[in-house]
N, C-alpha and C positions, 0 to 999 in steps of 0.2 A: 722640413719637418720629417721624422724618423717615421717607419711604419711601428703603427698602432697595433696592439691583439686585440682580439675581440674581448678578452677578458679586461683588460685597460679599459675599453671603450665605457663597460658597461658599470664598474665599480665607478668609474668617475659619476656617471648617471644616479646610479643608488646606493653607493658604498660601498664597503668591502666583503659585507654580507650579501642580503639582497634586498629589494622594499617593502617586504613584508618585517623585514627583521629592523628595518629604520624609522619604520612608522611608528612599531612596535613599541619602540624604547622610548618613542616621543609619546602617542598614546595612553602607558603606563601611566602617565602625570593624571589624567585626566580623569574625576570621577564620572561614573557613568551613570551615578543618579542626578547629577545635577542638569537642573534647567536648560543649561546654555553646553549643554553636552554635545548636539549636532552641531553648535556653533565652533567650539573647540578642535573638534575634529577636522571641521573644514578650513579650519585656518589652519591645522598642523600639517594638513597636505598640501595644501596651498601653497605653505611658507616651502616647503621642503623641495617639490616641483620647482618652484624658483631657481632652488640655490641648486637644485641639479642639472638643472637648463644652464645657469648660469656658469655651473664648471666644464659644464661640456663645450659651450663656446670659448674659454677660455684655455679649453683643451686641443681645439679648432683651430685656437688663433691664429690668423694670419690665411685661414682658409675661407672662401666663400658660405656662408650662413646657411643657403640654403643647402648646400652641397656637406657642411658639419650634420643639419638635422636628417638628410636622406642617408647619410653613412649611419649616424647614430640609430636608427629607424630600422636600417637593413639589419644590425647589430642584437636589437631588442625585438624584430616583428611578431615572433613566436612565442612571447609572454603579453598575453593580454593587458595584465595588470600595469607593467612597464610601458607600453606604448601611451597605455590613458595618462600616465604618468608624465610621459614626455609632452604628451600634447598638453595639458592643462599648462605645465612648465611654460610652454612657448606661446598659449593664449593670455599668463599674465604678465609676460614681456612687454617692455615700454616699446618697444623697437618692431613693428610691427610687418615689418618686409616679408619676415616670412612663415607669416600666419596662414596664407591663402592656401602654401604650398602643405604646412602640417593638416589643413583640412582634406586637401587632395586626399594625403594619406589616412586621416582616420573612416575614410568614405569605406574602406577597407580592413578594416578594424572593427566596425561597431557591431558584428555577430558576435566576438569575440570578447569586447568588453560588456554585453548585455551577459554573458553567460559566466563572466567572472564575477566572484561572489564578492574579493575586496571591492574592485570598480564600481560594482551594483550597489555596497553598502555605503562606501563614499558618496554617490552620487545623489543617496537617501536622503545622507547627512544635510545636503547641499540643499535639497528641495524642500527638507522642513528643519529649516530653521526659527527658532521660536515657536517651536510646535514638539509637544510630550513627544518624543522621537528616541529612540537608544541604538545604536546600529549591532546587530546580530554577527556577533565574530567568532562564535561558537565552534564552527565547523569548518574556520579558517587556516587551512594550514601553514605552519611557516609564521603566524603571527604566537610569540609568545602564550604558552599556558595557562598560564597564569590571567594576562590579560584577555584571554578567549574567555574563557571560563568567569569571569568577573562580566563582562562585558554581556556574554550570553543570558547567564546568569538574570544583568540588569532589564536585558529586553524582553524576557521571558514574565518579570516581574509585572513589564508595563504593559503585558500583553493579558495580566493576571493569570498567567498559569499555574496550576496545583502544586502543591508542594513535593506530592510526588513526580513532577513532570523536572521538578528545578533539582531534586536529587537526580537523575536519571541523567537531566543535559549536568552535572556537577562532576558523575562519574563517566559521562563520556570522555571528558576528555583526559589526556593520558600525560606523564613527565611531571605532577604533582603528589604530594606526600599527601594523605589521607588527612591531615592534619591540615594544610594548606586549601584542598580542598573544603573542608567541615568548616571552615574560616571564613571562604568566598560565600555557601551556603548560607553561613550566621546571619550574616550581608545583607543577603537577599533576602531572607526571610525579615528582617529587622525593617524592611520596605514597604511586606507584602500588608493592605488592610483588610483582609479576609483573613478565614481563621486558620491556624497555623497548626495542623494534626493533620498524621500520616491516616490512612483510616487502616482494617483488619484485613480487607484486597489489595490496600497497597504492601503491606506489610507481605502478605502471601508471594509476589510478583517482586520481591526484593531480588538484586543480585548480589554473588558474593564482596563487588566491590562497591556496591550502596551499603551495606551493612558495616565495610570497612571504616567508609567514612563518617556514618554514625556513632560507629564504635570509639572515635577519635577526640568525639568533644561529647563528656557526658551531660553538659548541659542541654547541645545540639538534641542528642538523645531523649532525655526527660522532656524537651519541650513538645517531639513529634508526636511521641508517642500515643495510642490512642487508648493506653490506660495510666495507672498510678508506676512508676516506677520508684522503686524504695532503694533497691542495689542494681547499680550497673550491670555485673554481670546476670541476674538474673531476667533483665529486659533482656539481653543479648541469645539468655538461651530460647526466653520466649518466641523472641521471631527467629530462630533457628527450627524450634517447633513446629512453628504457622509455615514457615516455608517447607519444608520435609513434606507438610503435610499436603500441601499445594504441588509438589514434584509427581507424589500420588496418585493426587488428584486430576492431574493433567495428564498422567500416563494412561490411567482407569478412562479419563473422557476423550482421550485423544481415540482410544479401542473402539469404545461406546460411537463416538460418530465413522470409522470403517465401516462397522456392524449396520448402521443405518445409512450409509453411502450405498453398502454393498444387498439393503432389502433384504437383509436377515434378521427377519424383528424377534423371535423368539431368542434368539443370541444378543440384542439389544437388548431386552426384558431381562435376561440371566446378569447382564450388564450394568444397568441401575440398580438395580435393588441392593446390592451393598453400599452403594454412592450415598453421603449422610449431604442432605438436602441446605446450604449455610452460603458466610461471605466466600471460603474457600473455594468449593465446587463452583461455585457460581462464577466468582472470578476466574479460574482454570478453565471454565466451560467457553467464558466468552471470550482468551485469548486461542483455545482452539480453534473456533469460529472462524478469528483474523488472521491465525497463519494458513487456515485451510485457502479462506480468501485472496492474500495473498498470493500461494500456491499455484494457483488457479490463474489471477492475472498474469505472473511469469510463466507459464505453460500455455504453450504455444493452440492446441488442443487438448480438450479434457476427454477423454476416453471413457464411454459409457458400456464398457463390460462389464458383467458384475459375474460374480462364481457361484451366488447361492442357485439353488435347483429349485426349488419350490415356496410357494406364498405360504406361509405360517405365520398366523394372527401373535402381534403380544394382547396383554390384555389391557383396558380403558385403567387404570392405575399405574400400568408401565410406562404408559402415554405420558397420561399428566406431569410424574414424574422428569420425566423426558424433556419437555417443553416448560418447565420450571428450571430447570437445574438449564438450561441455556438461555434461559429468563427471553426466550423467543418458540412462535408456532413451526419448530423446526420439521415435525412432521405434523401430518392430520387423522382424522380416527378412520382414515381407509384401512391403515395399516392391524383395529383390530377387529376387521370382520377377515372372515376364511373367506378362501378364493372363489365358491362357490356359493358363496353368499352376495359378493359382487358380481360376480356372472348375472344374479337373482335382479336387482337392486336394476342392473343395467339391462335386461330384458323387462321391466315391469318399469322402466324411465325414472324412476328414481335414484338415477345414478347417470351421468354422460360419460361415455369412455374418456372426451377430450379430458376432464379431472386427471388422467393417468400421464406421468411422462413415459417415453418409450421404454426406458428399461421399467417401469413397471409394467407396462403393459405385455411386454414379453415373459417378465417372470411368470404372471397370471397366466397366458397361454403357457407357457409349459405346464403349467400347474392344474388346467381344466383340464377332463375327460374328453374323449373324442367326442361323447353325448353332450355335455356342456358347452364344447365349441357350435356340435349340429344345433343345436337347439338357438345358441346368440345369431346364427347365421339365416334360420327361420326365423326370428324376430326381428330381422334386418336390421342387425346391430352390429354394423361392419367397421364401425370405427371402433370393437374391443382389441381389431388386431393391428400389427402393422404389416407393410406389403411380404418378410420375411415369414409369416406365421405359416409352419406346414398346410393349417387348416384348408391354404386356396388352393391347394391341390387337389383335392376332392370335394370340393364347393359348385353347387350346380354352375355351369355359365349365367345363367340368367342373376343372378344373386354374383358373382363374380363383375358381371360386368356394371351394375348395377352400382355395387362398391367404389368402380374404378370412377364412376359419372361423382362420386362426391367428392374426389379428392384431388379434382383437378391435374397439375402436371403430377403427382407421386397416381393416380391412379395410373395415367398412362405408363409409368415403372412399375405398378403392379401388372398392368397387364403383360406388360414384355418379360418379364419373370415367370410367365404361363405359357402352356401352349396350344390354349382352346383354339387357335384359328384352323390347326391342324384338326383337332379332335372334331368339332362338327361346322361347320362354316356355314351351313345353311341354318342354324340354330341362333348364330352370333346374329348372323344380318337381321333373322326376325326379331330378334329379343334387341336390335339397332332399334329399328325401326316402331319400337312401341316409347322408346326415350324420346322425349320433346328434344327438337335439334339442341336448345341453347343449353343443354347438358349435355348432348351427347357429340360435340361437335370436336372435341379432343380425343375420343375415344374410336370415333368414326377415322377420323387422321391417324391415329395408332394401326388401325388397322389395315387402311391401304396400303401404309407404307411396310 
């Protein structure tokens, strides 16, 4: 027998393309709303595995079977999709010798085909059969356009998602005509038994190639839409309008939430009041939100400097406003009392400092008088600072250390940030020694050592 290339080895296996492209073409047959849909598919792989197993030993011929499937194996290891492929191939062989050994080998394999998307949607197929099932081939690459898109499209439907969610997966996928797309769509929505309107947020939240393929089937179009449409192109400019006005709107609320990231609420206040309170704003409010969030989980650390210099109140109208237009309690009405009114509130217990996170709490200290800090520090109200605040530098010991006994291990880093053991040592032990130990028993440790 001649040497084989690995390219020979492997079109014999899947073709002259690859098996996504063989599925694909067999696939296309098969409607993706019908009943017996997960059953279709599993037979199309099935049948196909067969006949690929079955040319590969004929490709072998004359060579040891198990020694065809470990060359074939070494050949395909590094495509998930194709090893699953081989092995199913060789578990529906009559000939069963050298089954044991393809097990051997997918013992080695199965990380690989759990995390491949065709292997995982076949194997769906497989396990609900005769059961409302569509398999999800959306985001498969290498499988046909067309048939991604139809397929996704049907899983999406059984899954009853929005009609705005079925445009969105319609134009994700790319290498169809607008036309062909708006078609797959029809489809879908001719499926869907919920109601069939885009709403005024969806329409804001359009891109320019969902609008493409609206624009393609004017019926597509009259039917989404969430008013009367009499001329095409006047729907078209419509939501050319609604969206502008959302680009806006997103830029104005993307500012708006810096401003109150950054505890500059009178700049937050200057912020809203042009914002016109509706679906627009609202819907731009709430995807700032999610890419803020987003943001946030990909970043590694989020960084709590802020630049403003001082607490300056907005007023109880900016607020509301505020927490409307994000249709959530994105801040709370601390923000419209002055700093020295919280000082008030939190000295007279009507207020706990813990309410504060740190960078507000720091903003506030910058923003008290040296008398408003004396005065929170005589009321023994030591959680208004944190262990950075200048104030512990000229805070009696007795009230310094006193601070350190609430706050467990951060007191003892407040204290090593000071240098009272220097300044009077005989002052420290007495003012130790009036704390009950089971408070002062980490602060006593700070200080031998």
């Amino acid at each position: 027998m001649s040497k084989l290339s690995l390219k020979a080895v492997r079109q014999t296996l899947v073709g002259v393309g690859n098996l996504k492209t063989l599925l694909s073409d067999r696939i296309a047959q098969v409607d993706p709303y019908s009943n017996s849909c997960p059953e279709l598919i599993t037979e199309i792989y099935d049948v196909e595995a067969q006949h690929g197993w079955g040319r590969i030993k004929h490709l072998f011929v004359g060579i040891d079977i198990t020694t065809a499937l470990e060359n074939t194996w070494a050949v395909v290891a590094h495509m998930p999709d194709v090893t699953a492929f081989l092995h199913r191939g060789v578990e529906l062989d009559p000939d069963k010798s050298v089954l044991a050994r393809a097990k051997q080998l997918a013992k080695f394999a199965q990380q690989g085909w759990a995390e491949d998307q065709l292997t995982k949607q076949i194997s769906l197929c497989r396990n609900n059969k005769g059961q409302s099932f569509i398999p999800d081939l959306l985001h498969i690459e290498g499988i046909a356009a067309a048939v991604r898109v139809r397929f996704g499209l049907a899983h999406r439907v059984n899954q009853k998602s929005s009609v705005a969610s079925l445009l969105k997966a319609t134009a994700s996928v790319n290498g169809l005509l607008a036309s062909q797309s708006a078609l797959a769509l029809n489809e879908a929505i001719a499926h869907r038994k919920q109601k069939n309107k885009l709403s005024f947020a969806d329409l804001s939240r359009l891109a320019e190639k969902d609008v493409m393929i609206l624009a393609a089937d004017r019926k597509l179009l009259k039917k989404l839409m969430p008013f009367p449409v009499k001329l095409h192109q006047d729907a078209l400019a419509e939501i050319e309008l609604i969206r502008s006005k959302y680009a806006e709107n997103f830029s104005a609320i993307s500012q708006l939430k810096n401003h109150i990231d950054q505890l500059d609420w009178s700049s937050a206040e200057a912020a809203v009041l042009p914002l016109v309170l509706d679906y627009n704003s609202t819907a731009a409010a709430t995807d700032v939100l999610l890419l803020a969030q987003q943001e946030q989980a990909q970043s590694a650390s989020k960084s709590d400097e802020i630049h403003t210099k001082l607490w300056i109140p907005m007023t109880l109208d900016a607020l509301k406003k505020i927490n409307q237009i994000f249709n959530t309690k994105i801040i709370n009405e601390s923000c419209t009392f002055s700093a020295n009114d919280i000082a008030q509130k939190i000295i007279d217990r009507a207020c706990k400092p813990q309410l504060f996170n740190n960078q507000e709490r720091r903003l506030l200290n910058q923003s008290w008088s040296s008398e408003i800090q004396k005065s929170l520090i005589e009321a023994k109200c030591y959680g208004a600072f944190d262990n950075s605040a200048p104030v512990w530098s000229t805070a009696p010991i007795p009230a310094l250390i006193n601070a350190a006994t609430q706050r467990g291990d951060e007191g003892v880093d407040l204290l090593l940030l000071q240098s009272i053991w220097l300044d009077d040592p005989e002052l420290v032990l007495e003012t130790l020694t009036r704390i009950r130990a089971s408070e002062s028993k980490l602060v006593i440790k700070a200080a031998i050592e």
